[in-house]
C-alpha positions, 0 to 999 in steps of 0.5 A: 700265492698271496702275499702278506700285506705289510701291518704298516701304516701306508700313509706314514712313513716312521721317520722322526721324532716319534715315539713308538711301542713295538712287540717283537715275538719269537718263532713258534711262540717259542720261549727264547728269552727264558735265557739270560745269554739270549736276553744279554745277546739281543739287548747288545745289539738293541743298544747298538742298533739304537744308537746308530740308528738314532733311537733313544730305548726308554723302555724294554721287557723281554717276556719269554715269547715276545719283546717289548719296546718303547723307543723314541727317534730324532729327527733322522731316525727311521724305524723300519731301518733299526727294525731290520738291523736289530732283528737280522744281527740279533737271529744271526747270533742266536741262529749260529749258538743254537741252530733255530729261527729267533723271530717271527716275520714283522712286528707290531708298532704302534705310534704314540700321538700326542695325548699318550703319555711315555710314562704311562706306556713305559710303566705299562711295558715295565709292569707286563711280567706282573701282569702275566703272574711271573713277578710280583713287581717290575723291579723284580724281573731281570729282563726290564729296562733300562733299568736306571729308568724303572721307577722313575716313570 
């Protein structure tokens, strides 16, 4: 059996200041986060798991299958570790209310380099319920923050 190669960069080590855009997508595709307790649940533990892991959350949207983040670390935050700890608390709650998988294996990131602008990938995360035809703007969707950030990008 051959195992999966990790989607990370080898040469980089997702530690510091960086800022990053990751997609989380459930099991099976499976619409989970249709259900504001779901939604309520793994935004507790993303809030917590930032600040003990030193990342800032500038942006977020939880699509029905899939989440999207926009974080930004200081100097001693590593993704990998607030991956982990999010993923694993945030399935144990939704696993021992429901009896079913969260999330699928991995995650998919994506470094910002310089000439990326956060305001632009915030707006872009913000405005995916749009695009996807469930809202008609951002503010309308429930499961967008933070939302004291939104419109201000």
């Amino acid at each position: 059996m051959k195992l999966r190669e990790s989607p990370r960069l080898k040469s980089f080590d997702y530690t510091g200041s960086f800022a990053y855009s990751l997609t989380l997508v459930t099991g099976k595709r499976l619409p989970h986060f249709r259900v504001a307790e779901t939604v309520e649940s793994c935004l507790e533990v993303l809030q917590e798991a930032c600040s003990r892991y030193c990342f800032q959350c500038i942006a977020y949207c939880f699509m029905p299958d899939h989440l999207h983040l926009l974080l930004v670390g200081k100097e001693e935050a590593n993704l990998p570790t607030l991956v982990r700890h999010f993923k694993q608390i945030s399935a144990f709650r939704f696993k021992c209310r429901t009896g079913v998988r969260l999330w699928q294996i991995s995650y998919y990131d994506h470094v910002l380099r310089r000439e990326e602008h956060i305001n632009t990938v915030a707006e872009y995360i913000w405005n995916n319920p749009v695009r996807a035809g469930l809202v008609e703007s951002a503010l309308g969707y429930p499961f967008s923050g933070p939302r004291d950030l939104m419109g201000q990008a």
